[in-house]
N, C-alpha and C positions, 0 to 999 in steps of 0.2 A: 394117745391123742389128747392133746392139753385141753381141759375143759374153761370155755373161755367166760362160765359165766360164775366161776370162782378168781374171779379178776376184781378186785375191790377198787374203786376209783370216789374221787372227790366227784360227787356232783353239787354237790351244797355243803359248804361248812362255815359255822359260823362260831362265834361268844357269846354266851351267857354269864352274867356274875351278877351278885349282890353282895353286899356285907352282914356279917354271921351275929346274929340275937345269941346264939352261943359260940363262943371262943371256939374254935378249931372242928366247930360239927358243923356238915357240910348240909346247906339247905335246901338243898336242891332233888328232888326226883326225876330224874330224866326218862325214866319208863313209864311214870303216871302222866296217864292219856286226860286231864285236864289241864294241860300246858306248860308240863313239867316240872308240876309240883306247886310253890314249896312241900317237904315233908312234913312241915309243922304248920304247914296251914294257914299261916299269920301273914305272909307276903301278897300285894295285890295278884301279883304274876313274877314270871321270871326274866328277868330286864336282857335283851337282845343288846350288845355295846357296841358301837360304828366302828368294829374294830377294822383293820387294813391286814392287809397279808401275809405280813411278817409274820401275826402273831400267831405264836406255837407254846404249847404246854409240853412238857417231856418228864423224865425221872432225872433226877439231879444230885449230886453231893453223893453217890451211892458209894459205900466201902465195902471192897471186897476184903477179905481179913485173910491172907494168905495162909496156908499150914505147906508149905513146901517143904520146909527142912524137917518136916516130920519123921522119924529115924524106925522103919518097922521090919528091915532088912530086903524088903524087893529094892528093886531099880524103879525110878520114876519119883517123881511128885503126887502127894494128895490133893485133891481137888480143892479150891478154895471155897470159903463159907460166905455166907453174903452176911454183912453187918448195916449200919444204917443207911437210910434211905430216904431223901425228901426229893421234892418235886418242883419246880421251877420251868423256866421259858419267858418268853418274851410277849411283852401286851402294848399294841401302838394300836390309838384308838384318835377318833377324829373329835373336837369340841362341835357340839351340833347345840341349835337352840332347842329349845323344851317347853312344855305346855309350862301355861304360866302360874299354875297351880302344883308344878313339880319343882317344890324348894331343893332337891338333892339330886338332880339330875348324875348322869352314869361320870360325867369329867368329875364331879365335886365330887361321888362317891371315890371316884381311884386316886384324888389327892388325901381325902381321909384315908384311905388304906397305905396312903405313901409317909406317914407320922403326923399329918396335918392335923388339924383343929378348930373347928367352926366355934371361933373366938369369944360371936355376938352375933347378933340375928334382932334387927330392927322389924318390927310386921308393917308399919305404916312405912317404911319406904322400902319392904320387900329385900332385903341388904342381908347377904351371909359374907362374914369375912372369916377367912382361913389362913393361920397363920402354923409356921413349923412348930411343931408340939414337943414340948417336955414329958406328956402325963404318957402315963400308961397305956396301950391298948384296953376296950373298954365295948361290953356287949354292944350292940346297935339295936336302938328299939323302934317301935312300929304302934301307933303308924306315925309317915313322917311328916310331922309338924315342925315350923320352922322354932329352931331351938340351938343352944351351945352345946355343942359336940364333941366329944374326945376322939380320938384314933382309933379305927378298927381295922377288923379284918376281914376278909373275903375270899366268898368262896365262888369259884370259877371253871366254868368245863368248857373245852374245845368238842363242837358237834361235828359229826361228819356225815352227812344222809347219802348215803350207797346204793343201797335197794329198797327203803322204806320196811323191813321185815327183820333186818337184822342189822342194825344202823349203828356206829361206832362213838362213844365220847370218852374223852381224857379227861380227871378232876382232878382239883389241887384243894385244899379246906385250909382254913387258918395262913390263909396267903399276905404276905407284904412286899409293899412293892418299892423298888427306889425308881424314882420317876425325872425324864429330864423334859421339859415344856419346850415344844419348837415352837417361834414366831417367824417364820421366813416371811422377808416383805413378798408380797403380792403370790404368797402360799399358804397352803390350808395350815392352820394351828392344829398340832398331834401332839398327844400325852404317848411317851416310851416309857416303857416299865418292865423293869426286869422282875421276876417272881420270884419270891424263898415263901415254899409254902409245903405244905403236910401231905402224903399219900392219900386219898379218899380211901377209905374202906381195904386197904392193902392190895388193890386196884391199879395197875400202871392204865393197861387199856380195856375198857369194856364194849368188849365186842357183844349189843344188847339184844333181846330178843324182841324188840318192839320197833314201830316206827317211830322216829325221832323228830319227824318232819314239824310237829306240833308242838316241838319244844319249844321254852322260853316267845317272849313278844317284843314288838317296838314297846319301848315306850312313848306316850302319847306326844307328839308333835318333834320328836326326834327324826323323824323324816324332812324335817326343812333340811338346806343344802348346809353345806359344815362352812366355819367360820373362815375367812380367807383377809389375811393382812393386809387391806388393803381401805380405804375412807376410814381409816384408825384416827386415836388423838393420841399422838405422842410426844409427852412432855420430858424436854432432857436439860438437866440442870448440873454447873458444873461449878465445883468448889475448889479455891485454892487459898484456903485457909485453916490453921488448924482447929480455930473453932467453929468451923464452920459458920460463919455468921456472916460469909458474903455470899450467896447463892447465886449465879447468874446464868440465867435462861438462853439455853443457844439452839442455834437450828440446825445442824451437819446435813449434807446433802449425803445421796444414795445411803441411808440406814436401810442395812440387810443381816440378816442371817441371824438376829437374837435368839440367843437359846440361852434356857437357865438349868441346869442340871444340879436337881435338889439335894444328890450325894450324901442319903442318907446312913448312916451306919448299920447293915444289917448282919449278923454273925447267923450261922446254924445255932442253936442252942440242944446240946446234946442230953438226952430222957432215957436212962435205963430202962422206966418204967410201959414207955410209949414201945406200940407194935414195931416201928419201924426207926423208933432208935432218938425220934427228935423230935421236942414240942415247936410250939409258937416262936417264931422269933421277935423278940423288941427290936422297936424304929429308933434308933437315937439320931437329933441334929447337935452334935458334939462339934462339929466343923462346917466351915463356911458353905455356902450354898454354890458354886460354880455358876460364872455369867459369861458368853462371848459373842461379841458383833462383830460388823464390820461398817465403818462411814467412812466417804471419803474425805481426802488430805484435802483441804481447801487454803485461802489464804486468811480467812477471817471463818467464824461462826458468831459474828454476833456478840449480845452481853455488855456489858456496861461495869469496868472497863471491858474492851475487846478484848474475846477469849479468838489466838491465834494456835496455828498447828504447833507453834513452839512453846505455848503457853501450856499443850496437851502435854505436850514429851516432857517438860520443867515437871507439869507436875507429879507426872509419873516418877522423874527420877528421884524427885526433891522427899518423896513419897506424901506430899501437902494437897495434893489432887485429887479428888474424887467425884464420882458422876453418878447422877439420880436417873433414874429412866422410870416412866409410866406408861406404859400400852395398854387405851382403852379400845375395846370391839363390841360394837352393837352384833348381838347374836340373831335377835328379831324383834320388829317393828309393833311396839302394842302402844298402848296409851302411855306407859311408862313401861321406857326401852329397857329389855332383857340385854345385860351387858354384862362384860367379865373386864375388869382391871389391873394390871399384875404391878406392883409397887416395887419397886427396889431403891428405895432412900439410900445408900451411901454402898458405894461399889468401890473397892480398890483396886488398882486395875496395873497392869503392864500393856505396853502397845507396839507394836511393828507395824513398818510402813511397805508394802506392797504392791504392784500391777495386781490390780481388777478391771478386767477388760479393757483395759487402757487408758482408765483412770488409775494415778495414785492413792490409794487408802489405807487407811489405818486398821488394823487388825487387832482388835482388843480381846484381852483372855483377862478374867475379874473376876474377884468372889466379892460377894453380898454381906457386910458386916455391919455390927452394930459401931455407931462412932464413938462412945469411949466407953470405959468401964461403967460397970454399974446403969445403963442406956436400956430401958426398958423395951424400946421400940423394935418392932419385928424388922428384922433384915430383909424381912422377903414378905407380902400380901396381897393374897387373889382377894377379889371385891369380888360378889357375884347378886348382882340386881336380876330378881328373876322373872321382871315387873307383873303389870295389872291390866286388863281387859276395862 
């Protein structure tokens, strides 16, 4: 008779993460009963992230190292050896606004873990700008005060609360993530991240002997409702010049579907020395940033001269066209508005024309480049105002 109360089911599961004070050791206690730790004690708590349902943690890159043709005179194959092993899955989490005393809310925390870099940080007008990073991955210190930032890493468990007595979670330690930013107009803005991160403790799943239900917390005022594309300011500016030195502001109707996918470089990095075969990975931005919308084919957008739908295609062909796009989003309402900016000053782009919904539009696929040699300026920058009371 099947016993049915050895039947494990999700009734709660959620994300926990923060970024690691040390490189690849995981900071999290999920069994200590004051809120799941940190184990080092130094963290306020352990940050709950608005994740969405996709996200999953698993075992990943695992090599089996075959001995088949092992020659010992029976019939059959030797069993195979297990060789290294990291851990990975998928993280889509929602942008939500934040108290306004939390300069590094959990979205800015996952674009630092994605090779970003908290460039500069103004205190009089509250301003983190994050731009794709060169430097190294780089401890994360506490506590956080607005400051310039390098890349880190982060550590992440999937909770499962079952029976509260013996409650399940999955860890990843020294995690990076490559991350692609959705803007759908009149849809919630979500961070995707794919994970390359380290085994916790040689650990796939820890089936625990404690209640889990008090792990990790909100963070403070992350309960407002998540950002949605919609009362935006979006400024879109088009060049058909090679020095760029004619800019002209145009309006496209139905602008939808912006997604920027930051396509960072992440390799396993292979550690004889390591339990499970493989350190930390570095974040390289070695190649352009991936950008695509969609607006429709109009007869005119505007501009001075008038930028027309053949003016779009010239200069896609001519390759003399480029297009700036800015989407600002008030996240919430204070004395000075919490807002996030995403910059992409010079886009190069290819365009196809299409039925969408029975309108004709343009279908653009673009990457985010600097416009010439030796151009200092970031290809890609989040603005994040995280105002004042």
């Amino acid at each position: 008779m099947a016993n049915s109360a050895g039947v494990r089911q999700d009734k709660v599961r959620f994300i926990v993460a923060d970024l690691e004070e040390t490189l690849g050791t995981f900071v999290f206690d999920p069994t200590d009963a004051t809120n799941g730790g940190p184990n080092n004690g130094t963290l306020v708590s352990s940050l709950r992230l608005p994740a969405r349902a996709e996200s999953r943690l698993m075992a990943s890159d695992a090599d089996a190292i075959s001995n088949s043709e092992a020659l010992d005179g029976y019939a059959g194959e030797v069993a195979s050896t297990r060789g290294g092993m990291g851990m990975g899955g998928t993280l889509v989490t929602e942008v939500r606004a934040n108290a306004v005393g939390n300069v590094f809310p959990t979205h800015v925390k996952q674009l630092l873990a994605s090779g970003f870099q908290a460039t500069s940080y103004t205190g009089g007008t509250f301003t983190l700008v994050l731009d794709p990073s060169t430097k190294a991955l780089a401890a994360w210190t506490y506590p956080e005060t607005g400051a310039i930032k390098n890349p880190a890493a982060m550590s992440i468990a999937e909770v499962l609360i079952d029976n509260n007595d013996a409650d399940e979670w999955t860890g990843v330690r020294g995690a990076v993530l490559a991350t692609k930013i959705n803007l759908p107009t009149n849809g919630m803005v979500t961070y995707e991240s794919g994970i390359t991160g380290l085994v916790q403790n040689d650990v796939i799943l820890d089936v625990a002997t404690a209640n889990l239900s008090g792990f990790g917390a909100e963070p403070t005022g992350q309960g407002n409702i998540p950002a949605v594309v919609k009362a935006a300011t979006v400024a879109i500016t088009y060049y058909d010049d090679n020095t760029y030195s004619s800019p002209q502001t145009i309006t496209p109707d139905m602008i939808r579907d912006l997604s920027i996918d930051l396509a960072p470089n992440i390799i396993r990095v292979e550690d004889p020395t390591a339990t499970n075969g493989y350190t930390i990975s570095p974040v390289f931005y070695d190649g352009a940033i991936g950008v695509n919308w969609t607006w429709a084919d109009s007869s005119g957008y505007g501009g001075s001269p008038a930028v027309t739908s053949g003016a779009i295609m010239a200069g896609m062909k001519s390759q003399r066209g480029f297009i700036s796009i800015a989407v600002t989003l008030t996240l919430f309402d204070t004395t000075t508005d919490q807002t996030i900016k995403y910059s992409l000053p010079c886009i190069q782009y290819d365009a196809d024309r299409a039925n969408a919904s029975g309108a004709r539009a343009f279908q653009f696929t673009g990457k985010a480049v600097r416009q010439n040699r030796g151009d200092s300026t970031s290809p890609f920058t989040v603005t994040y105002v995280h105002g004042t009371t």
